[in-house]
N, C-alpha and C positions, 0 to 999 in steps of 0.2 A: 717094165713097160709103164708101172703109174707111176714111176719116179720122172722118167723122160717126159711123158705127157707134163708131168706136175711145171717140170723145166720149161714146154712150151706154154704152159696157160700162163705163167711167168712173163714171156718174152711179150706175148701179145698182150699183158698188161702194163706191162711199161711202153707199148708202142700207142697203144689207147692213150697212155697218163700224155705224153710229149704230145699226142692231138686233142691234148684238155677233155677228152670225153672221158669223161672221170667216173661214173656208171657203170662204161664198158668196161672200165680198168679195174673199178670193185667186183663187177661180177667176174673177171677172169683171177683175179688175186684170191676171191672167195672158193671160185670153183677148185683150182691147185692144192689151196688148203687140204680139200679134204681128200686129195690121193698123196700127201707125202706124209711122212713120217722123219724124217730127214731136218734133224733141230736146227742147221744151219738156213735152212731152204724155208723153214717155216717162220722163222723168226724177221730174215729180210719179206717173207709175203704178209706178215703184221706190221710191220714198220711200214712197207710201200701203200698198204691200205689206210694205217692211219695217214698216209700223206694224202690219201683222197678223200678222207674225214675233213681235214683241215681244207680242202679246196670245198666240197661241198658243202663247208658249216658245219658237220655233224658233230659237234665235240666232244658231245659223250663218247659214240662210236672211235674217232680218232683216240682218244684217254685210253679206253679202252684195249684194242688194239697194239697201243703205243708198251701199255703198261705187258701185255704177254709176251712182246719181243724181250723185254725188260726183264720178265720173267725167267727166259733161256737164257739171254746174256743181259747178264748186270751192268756191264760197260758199253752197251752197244751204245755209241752217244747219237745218233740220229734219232733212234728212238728215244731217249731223254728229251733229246731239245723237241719233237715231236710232241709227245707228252708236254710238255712244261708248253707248249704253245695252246695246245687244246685246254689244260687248267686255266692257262691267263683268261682266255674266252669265257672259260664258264664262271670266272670271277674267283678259283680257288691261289689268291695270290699267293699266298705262303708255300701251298705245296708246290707253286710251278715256280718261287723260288728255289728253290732245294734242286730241283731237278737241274737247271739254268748253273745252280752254283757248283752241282757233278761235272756239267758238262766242262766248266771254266777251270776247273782242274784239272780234268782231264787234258783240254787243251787252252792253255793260259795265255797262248797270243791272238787267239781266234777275238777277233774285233765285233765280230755278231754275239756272243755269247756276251763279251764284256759290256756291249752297247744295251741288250735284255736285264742284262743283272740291273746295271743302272737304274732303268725304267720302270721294272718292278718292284726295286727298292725305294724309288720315288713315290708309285702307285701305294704300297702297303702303307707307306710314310700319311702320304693323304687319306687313306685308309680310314687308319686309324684315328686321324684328327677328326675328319668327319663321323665317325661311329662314336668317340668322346664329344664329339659338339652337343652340349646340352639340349643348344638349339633343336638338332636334327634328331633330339630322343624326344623334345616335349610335339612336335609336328608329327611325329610318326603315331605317337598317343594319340590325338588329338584325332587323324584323318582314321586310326578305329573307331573311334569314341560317335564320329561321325556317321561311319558308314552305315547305314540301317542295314545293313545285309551282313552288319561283321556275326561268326559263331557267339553262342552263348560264352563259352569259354575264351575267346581271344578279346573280348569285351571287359569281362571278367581282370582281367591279366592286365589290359592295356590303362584299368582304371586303376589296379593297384599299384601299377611303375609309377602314375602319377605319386601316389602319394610317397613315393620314395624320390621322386623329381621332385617335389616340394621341400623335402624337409634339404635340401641345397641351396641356396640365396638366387644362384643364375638360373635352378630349374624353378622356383619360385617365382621370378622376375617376369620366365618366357611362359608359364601358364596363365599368369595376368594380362599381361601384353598380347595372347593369343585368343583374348575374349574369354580366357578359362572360366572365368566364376559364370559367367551368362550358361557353360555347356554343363560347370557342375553343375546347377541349379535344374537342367535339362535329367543328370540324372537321379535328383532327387525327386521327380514328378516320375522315374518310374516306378517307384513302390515296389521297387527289388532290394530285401535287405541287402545285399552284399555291395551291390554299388549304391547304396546311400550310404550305406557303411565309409566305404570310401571316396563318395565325394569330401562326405563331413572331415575326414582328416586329409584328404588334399587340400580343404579348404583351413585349414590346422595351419596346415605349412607356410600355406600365400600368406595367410594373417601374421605369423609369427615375427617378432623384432623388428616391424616394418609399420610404422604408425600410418603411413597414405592409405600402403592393401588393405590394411585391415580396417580402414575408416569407409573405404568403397564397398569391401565386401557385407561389411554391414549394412548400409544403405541398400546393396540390393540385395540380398538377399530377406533383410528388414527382419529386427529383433523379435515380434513376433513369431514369427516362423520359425526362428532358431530354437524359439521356447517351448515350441508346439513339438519340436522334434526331440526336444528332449524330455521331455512328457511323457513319451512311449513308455506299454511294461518291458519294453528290452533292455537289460543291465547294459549291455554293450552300447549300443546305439547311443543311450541317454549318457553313458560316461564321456564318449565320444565326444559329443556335442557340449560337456560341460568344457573338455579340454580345450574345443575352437572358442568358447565362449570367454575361458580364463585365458588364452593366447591374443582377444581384441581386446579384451580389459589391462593387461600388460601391456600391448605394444600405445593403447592410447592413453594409459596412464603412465608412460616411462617405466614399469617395472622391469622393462625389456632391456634396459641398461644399455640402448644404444643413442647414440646421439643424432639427435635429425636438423641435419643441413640442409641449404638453396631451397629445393622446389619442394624437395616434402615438407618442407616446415613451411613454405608457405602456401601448401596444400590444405594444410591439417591446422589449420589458428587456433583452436578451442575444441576439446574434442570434453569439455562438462559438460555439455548438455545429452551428448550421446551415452556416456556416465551414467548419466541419468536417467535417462531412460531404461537402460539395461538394468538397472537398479529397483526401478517402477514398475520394470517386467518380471522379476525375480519375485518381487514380492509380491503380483498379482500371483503368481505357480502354488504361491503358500497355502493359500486356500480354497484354489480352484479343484471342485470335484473330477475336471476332468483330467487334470495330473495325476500319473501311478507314483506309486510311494517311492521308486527310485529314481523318478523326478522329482519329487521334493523332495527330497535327501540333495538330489547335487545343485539342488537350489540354494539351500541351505549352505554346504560346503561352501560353494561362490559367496553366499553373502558372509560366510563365517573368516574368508580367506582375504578378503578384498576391502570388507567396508571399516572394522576396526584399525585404527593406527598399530604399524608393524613395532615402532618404535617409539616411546612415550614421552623421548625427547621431541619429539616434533609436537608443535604447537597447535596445527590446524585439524584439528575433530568434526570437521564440518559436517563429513561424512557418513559417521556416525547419528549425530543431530539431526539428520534428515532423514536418515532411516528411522529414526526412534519417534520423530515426527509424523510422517506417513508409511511406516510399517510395524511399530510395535505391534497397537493391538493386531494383525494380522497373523504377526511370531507367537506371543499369547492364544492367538486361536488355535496354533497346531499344538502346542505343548499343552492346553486343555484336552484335547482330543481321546474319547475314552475308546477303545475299538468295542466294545460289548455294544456299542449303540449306535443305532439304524442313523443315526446324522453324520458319524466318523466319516472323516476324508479317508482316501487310500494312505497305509503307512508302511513302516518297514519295521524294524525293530530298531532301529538308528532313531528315526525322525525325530520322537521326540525328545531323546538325549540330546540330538544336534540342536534343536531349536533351544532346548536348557543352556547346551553352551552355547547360542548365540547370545542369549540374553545373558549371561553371565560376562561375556565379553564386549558388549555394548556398555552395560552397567561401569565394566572397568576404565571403557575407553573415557567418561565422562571426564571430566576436569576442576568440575566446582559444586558445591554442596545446591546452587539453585537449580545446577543443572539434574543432579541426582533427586530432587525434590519434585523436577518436574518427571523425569520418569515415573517414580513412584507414585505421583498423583494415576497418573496413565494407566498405570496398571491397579489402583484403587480403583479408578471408574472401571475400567475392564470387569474385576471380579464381581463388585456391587452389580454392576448394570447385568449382569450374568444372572445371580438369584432370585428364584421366582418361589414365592409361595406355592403355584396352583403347577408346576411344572420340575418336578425332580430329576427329571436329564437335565438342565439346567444347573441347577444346583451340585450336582454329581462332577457339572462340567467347571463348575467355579472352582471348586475344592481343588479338582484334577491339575489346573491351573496354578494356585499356590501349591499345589505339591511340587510342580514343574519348577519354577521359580524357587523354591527351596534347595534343590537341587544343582540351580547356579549360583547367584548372588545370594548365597544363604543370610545376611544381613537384610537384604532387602525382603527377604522372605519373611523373615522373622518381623519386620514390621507390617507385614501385610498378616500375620497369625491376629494381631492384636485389632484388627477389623473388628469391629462389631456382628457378632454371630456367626464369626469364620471357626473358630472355635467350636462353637455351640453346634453348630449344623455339620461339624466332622465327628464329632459322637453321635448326633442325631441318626447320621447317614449309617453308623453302626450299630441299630436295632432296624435299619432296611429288611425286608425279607429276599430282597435282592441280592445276590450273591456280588453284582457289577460294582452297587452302592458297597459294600460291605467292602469291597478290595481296596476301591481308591479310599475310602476311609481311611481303613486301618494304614495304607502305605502311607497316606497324609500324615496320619499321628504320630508314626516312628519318627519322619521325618522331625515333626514338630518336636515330640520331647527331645529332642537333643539338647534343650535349653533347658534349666534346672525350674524357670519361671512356667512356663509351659507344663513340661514334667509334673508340676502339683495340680494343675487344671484336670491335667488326663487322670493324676490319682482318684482325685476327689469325685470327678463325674464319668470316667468313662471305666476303668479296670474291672467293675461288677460288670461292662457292657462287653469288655471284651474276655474274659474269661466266659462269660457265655455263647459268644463268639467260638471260642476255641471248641469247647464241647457240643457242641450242633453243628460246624460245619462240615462238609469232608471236605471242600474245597483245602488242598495244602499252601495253595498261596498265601491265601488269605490264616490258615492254624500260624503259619512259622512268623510273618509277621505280628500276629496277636499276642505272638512271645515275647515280641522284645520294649519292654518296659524299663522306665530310668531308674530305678532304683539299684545300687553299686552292685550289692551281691546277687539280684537276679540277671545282673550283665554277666559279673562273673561267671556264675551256673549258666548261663544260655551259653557262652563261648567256651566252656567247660566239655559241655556238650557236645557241641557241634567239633570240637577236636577229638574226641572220643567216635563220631560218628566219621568221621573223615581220616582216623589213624593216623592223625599230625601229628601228636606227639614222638620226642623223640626214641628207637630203639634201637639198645646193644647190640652189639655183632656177638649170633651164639657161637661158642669154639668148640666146636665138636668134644677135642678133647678134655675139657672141662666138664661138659653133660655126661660123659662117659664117669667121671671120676666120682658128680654129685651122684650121678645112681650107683656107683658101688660102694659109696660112703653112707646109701638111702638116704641123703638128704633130697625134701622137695623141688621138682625141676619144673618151673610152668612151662605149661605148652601151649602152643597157637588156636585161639577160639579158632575154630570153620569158618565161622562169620567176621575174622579179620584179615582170609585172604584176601589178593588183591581183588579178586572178580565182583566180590561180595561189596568191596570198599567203594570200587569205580559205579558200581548201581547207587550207593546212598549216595554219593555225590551225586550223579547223575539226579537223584528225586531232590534231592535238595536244593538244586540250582532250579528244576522246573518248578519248586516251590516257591522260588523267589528268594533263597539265600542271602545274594548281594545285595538285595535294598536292605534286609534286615541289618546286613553287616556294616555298611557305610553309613546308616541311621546311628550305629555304637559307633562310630569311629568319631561321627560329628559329637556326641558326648560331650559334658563341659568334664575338665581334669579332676572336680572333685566325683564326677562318677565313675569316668573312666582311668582306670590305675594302669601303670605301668607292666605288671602281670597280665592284666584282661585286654591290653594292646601285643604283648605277647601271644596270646592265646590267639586271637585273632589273625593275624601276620600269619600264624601256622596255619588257620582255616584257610586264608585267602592262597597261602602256598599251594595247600590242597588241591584247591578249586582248580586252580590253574594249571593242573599237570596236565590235560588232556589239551592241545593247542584249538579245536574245535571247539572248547566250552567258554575262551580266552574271550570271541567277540560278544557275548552274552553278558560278561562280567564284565569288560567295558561298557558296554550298552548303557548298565545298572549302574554305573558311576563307579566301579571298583578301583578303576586305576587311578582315578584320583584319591580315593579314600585311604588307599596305600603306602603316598608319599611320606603323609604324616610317622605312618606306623614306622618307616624306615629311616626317618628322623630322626624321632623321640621314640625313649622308650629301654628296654633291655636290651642288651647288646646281641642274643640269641634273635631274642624278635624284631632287630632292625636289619640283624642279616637273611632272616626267613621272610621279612617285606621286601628286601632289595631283592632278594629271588623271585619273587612273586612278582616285582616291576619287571623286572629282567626278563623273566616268561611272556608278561604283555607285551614290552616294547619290542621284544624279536620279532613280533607277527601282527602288531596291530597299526593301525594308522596315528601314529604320537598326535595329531593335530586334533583326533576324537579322543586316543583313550586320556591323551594331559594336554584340555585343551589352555589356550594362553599362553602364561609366564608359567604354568605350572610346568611347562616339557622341560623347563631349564633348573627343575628340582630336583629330578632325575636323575641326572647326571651323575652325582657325586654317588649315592647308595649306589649306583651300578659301578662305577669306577673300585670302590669299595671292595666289589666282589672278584677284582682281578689281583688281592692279594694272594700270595701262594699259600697261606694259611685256610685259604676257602679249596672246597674241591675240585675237582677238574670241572665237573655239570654248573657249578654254578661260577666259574672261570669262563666255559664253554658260553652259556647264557646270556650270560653280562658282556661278553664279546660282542653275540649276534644284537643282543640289543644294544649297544653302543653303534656298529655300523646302521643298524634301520636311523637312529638319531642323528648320525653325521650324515647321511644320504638327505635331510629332510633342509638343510640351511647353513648359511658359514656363520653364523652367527650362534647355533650346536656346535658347528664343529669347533671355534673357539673356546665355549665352556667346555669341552672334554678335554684341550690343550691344556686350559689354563688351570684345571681339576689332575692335572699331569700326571694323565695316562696315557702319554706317548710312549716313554718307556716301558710303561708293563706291556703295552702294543707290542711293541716291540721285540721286547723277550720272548712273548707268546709266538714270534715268529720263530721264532729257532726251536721251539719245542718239537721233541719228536712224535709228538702225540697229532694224529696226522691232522682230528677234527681241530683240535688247536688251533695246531698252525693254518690252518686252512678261515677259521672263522677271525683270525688277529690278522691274516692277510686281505681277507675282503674288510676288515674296519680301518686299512692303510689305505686300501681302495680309493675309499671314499675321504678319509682323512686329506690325502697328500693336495684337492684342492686345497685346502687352506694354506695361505701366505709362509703362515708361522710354520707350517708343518716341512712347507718347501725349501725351507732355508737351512733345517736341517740334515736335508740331502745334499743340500748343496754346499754346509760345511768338511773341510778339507778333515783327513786323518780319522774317519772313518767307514766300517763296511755296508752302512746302510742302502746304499742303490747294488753294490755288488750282490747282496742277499738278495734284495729284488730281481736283480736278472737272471741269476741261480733257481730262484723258485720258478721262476719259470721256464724253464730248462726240466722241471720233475715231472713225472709222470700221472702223479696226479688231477682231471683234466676241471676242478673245479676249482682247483692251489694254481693251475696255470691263467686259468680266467682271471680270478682276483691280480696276482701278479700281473699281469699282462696288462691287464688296465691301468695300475697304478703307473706303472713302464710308458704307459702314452700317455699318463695326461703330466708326469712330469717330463716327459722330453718335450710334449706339445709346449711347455711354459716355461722353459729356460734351454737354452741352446747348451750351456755349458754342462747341462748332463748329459746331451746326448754323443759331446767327444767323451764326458767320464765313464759314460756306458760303453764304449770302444775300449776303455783302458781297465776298468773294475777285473775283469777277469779275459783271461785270450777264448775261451768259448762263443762270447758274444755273439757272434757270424751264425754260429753253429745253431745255436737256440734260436735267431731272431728265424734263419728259415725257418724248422722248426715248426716255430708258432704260424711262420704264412703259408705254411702246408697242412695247419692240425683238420683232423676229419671235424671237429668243432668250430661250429659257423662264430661262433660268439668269439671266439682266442682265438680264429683265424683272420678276424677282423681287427682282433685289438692287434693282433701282431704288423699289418699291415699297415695300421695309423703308425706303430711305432717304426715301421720301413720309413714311411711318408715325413713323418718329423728330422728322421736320421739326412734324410733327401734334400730336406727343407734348409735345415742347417746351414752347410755348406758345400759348395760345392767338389772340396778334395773328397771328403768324406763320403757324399755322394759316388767320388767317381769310383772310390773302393768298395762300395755297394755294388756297382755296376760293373765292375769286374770279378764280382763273383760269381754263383751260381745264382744271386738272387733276383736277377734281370730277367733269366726265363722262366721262375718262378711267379713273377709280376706280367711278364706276358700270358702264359698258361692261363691264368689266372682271371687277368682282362678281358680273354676272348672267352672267354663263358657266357650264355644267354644268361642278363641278369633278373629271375624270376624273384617273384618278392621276397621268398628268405634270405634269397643269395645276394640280393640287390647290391647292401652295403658295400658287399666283400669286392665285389666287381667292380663296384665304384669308386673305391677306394685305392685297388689295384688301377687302375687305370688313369686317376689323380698321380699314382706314384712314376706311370710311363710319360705320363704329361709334361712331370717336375723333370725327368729324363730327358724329354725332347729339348723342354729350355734349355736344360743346362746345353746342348750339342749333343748327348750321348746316345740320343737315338738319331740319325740323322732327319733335321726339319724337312719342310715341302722346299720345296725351289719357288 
């Protein structure tokens, strides 16, 4: 009886459907439902209802509907082409292709089906051009950015795509042109970290290699301002802002290496005076109290980075001259700066090292003995005009001053020692009952004896002041400094010392079996003090360094050669190895000047303590900023001790080492990356790839990373008759996912810069294919991106080449891929997938719009 009834609610719903009251038709299609059980009878009453979805507009309900007849029968093709009608609607183009291209198999002359396929292949085609039009991502930003009523979080989101729209030339172009700077500027008034955060580096992007942007966005947003924000105590924020800062300083002084043609160039006539400015505001941050210290640190950086000549071949020092003109004394006033006292500006533990090496790098950029004459005049008044009889912060702060300067330009230092009463008031300041006075003292004086002239001043009038120093204070900064006096053998004994206290010297490997045989022979077997485990050792460093270790150590290093011996520069190199084991203690010993004081030791010297200095540089340069810890022409003395250490006669750690610090050094300029070429450690590079020692190979893969920009280095990939790109595309092919990153990258920036390796990477080994999906599949956003660039370059190439790309599996790969929301980790990866379906469409292989 319910299956008959089911029959009639059936009939009177198709006689409803033919008099279009389509209502009546669902509610009798619905009723039948629920008397039949009958899979044939239930499937045609979902399929006839979604036909009334579709006439009513319902398209979820039709989808629906459509997709349960689908369910009973897989082929039923009404119900397909149903379904794939309700998806078109609700805009799911892809799946109601799929459906449309069932049906066309099934029936392949049906002229409706083939007319649909068409249509939606043209729709996805525009689709996708539109969802890639830069344009249509930087307006969709923009009208959230706008709406006062957007969520906290789609605000949020919509401001960091910008910054990933920026860092593109056309998404760059279309936030300028869209009034963008007027709306960052909008949300930098709201005093929400996160989107000032992200203004500051969408505003990074518009500025970058673009000398007009970035001459406007100056202008409104006005250098003041940019200085004020970078002022804040937020590390972040203030680096941020140094970056937009060193990105208008490039693009308006050409550092940006692009050429500016037609309207920019004669947008942009003279961009010195703005220069100038940014330079007049830099140096106002030096001494303003209401800068935090790591605003003037990235003050400093900018001035440290920008104002000296890169290259000493160029003539014009103008630069320089004009900073030394209206900012030395300024720079003098932070590297005076005592923290014990109530007038100290904010600082960091950088600042005044950095201000050291600015003055030491202004010093150098000079060019003629009037011009070094008039500096040091400059910093003559400076220190004079500082000492006051009636006022001992003062005085405390002159001394502070030459100490600083000693520190850089130690010549010019050394003639600022020979001042009338500079001298005399740095012994003075060490019978202070001040503990503040008594530190910058004593550090002034090490510094000072380094000179053997000097050296007999401090004998004669200060050592009864400072041996009484040593036994009244507890303060240990100021004891370990009071130690270090010029006399030869009390260098020796202090460095004697302190490698005793730090268990640098070197020891035997015990062989078990040997200990066994001296005790049954009762010959004496020394045993390990308690107090020379490791735990015991890592605390006296630890006090040692809060003592001030490193100035004491870099005061011996300055030494003239008749104090300092060959041994006691050994002994040292072994301290300084010490110090440096723990990679946390590494920025502190830079700070103190250690990594310059180093160079020398790995120089000159014994050949034990030149390889225990290149260790000790090799430890800083893997972790430190090379432009702080060897600031100058000193980062290119480097080179060679760490090169040094990648003979196989040295250990694997200090192989290992010398690796990581050789990649930080090639990452920093090509003009590194040269001397490491030309100091020819390509091949031990090299070698270290094939090594089966995994961190090896892995740290000699990211120093090729960065190597293969250079010129020299590309050309020997791109010499014939050997395996060197085959290894590259093998390593990354392993399993390893920080050997696949390094690889991986090396893999796109040489196919980015020679076509001709990206057919030799097709031809180095037949896996190619295999690995490059691979890499555009890895669960790693970083090597799922290099791998992508490296798709994109393959694409870029040629077009055959291409179309074997695109007849593999790695077109769906690159779609999958593309259609992903691009949230800001994912950004690149998406974008870069989608630059590669783009290069597709040019070539034909996706079919274009009509």
């Amino acid at each position: 009886m319910a299956e008959a009834e089911a029959m009639q609610l059936k009939e009177e719903g198709n006689q409803h459907f033919q008099l279009q009251d389509y209502k009546a038709a669902t509610k009798s299609y619905s009723q039948a439902l629920k008397l039949t059980k009958d899979k044939a009878l239930l499937a045609t009453l979902y399929r006839n209802r979604a036909a009334c979805g579709l006439k009513m507009e319902s398209y979820v309900q039709a989808a629906s509907d459509a997709s349960r007849a689908i369910d009973i029968n897989s082929s039923d093709i009404k119900a397909l082409y149903r379904r794939c009608q309700a998806l078109e609607h609700l805009g799911k183009l892809d799946q109601a292709f799929k459906d449309v291209q069932r049906c066309a198999t099934l029936e392949p002359q049906n002229q409706s089906f083939q007319e649909t396929l068409r249509r939606l292949n043209t729709s996805i085609q525009e689709k996708l051009r539109v969802q890639f039009s830069t344009d249509s991502r930087v307006q969709t930003m923009f009208e959230i950015l706008l709406d006062r009523n957007s969520e906290a979080d789609k605000l949020e989101k919509a401001a960091n795509n910008l910054i990933v729209l920026s860092r593109e030339e056309a998404g760059a172009e279309r936030i300028f042109q869209n009034n963008g700077v007027a709306l960052l500027m909008q949300l930098l008034d709201t005093k929400r970290p996160e989107l000032m955060l992200a203004a500051v580096r969408t505003l990074s992007g518009v500025c970058s290699s673009h000398r007009a942007r970035a001459t406007a966005t100056l202008h409104a947003v006005r250098i003041d301002r940019i200085c004020s924000l970078m002022a804040v105590e937020s590390e972040e924020m203030s680096l941020a802002v140094c970056n937009l800062l060193q990105g208008i300083i490039d693009a308006l002084s050409g550092e940006d290496k692009q050429e500016h043609r037609g309207k920019e160039e004669a947008l942009v006539l003279d961009s010195k005076k703005d220069l100038k400015q940014i330079t007049n505001h830099l140096l106002d941050m030096l001494v303003s109290k209401k800068v935090s210290g790591q605003g003037r640190d990235q003050a400093l950086n900018l001035l440290n980075k920008n104002v000296p000549r890169k290259d000493l071949a160029i003539h014009d020092n103008s630069r320089t001259i004009y900073v030394v003109d209206n900012g030395l004394r300024k720079i003098l006033k932070v590297v005076g700066q005592v923290p014990d006292l109530p007038s100290c500006l904010p600082l960091t533990d950088n600042t005044r090292m950095l201000a050291s090496i600015l003055i030491n790098k202004l010093y150098d950029d000079l060019r003629c003995d009037p011009e070094r004459d008039h500096f040091r005049k400059i910093c003559e008044e400076h220190i004079t005009g500082t000492f006051d009889p009636q006022d001992m912060d003062k005085n405390v702060i002159a001394i502070q001053t030459v100490s600083g300067i000693l520190q850089g330009p130690f010549d010019l230092g050394n003639q600022l020692l020979g001042l009338k009463g500079v001298m005399e008031m740095m012994v003075a300041l060490c019978g202070s009952e001040r503990e503040t006075d008594q530190l910058v003292a004593v550090e002034a004086l090490i510094h000072a004896s380094t000179k053997l002239s000097r050296a007999t001043f401090i004998i004669t009038n200060g050592v009864s002041l400072l041996k009484e120093i040593y036994k009244t204070t507890k303060n240990e900064k100021i004891k370990i400094r009071a130690l270090v006096t010029p006399d030869k053998t009390i260098l020796y004994s202090v460095a004697t010392t302190l490698v005793n206290c730090t268990n640098s010297y070197d020891v035997k490997e015990v062989i078990p079996e040997l200990v066994q045989l001296a005790k049954f022979s009762k010959q004496h077997v020394p045993e390990e003090h308690p107090k020379d485990k490791k735990d015991f050792v890592d605390m006296r460093v630890k006090r040692l360094l809060k003592a001030g270790v490193t100035s004491a150590l870099v005061c011996m290093v300055k030494a003239d050669n008749a104090i300092l011996t060959d041994q006691t520069k050994e002994l040292l190199a072994r301290v300084f190895l010490a110090l440096c084991d723990n990679p946390k203690d590494r920025g502190t010993i830079v700070a103190q000047g250690g990594g310059k004081a180093l160079i020398p030791l790995a120089l000159e010297g014994t050949d034990v303590g030149k390889v225990k200095a290149a260790h000790a540089l090799a430890k800083i340069a893997a972790v430190s900023n090379p432009d702080i810890a060897f600031p100058g022409e000193r980062v290119y003395e480097v080179v060679r001790p760490l090169v040094s250490l990648l003979n196989t006669q040295r250990d694997g750690l200090q192989n290992y080492e010398a690796l990581l610090g050789l990649t930080n050094l090639s990452g920093r300029s090509d003009k590194l990356r040269k001397k490491i070429f030309k100091e020819k450690a390509l091949p031990d590079i090299e070698n270290y790839m094939f090594e089966n020692h995994d961190q090896l190979r892995q740290a000699a893969t990211e120093c090729m990373c960065n190597m293969v920009v250079n010129k020299e280095v590309q050309e020997r990939f791109l010499a014939d008759g050997n395996d060197r790109l085959k290894l590259v595309v093998l390593l990354c092919g392993e399993d390893d996912d920080k050997l696949q990153n390094a690889a991986a990258g090396a893999l796109a920036m040489l196919t980015a810069a020679h076509k001709k390796l990206c057919f030799k990477m097709t031809e180095v080994t037949t896996q190619w294919l295999e690995i490059l999906q691979r890499l555009c599949l890895h669960d790693r956003l970083s090597v799922q991106h290099r791998g992508l660039v490296i798709a994109y370059n393959l694409l870029a190439a040629d077009a055959e080449l291409a179309k074997k790309l695109v007849e593999s599996e790695l077109l769906e790969i690159l779609t999958v891929v593309g259609k992903q929301e691009p949230d800001e980790k994912r950004a690149a990866v998406v974008q870069t997938a989608r630059e590669c379906l783009i290069k597709c469409m040019d070539y034909g292989f996706i079919k274009p719009v009509a």
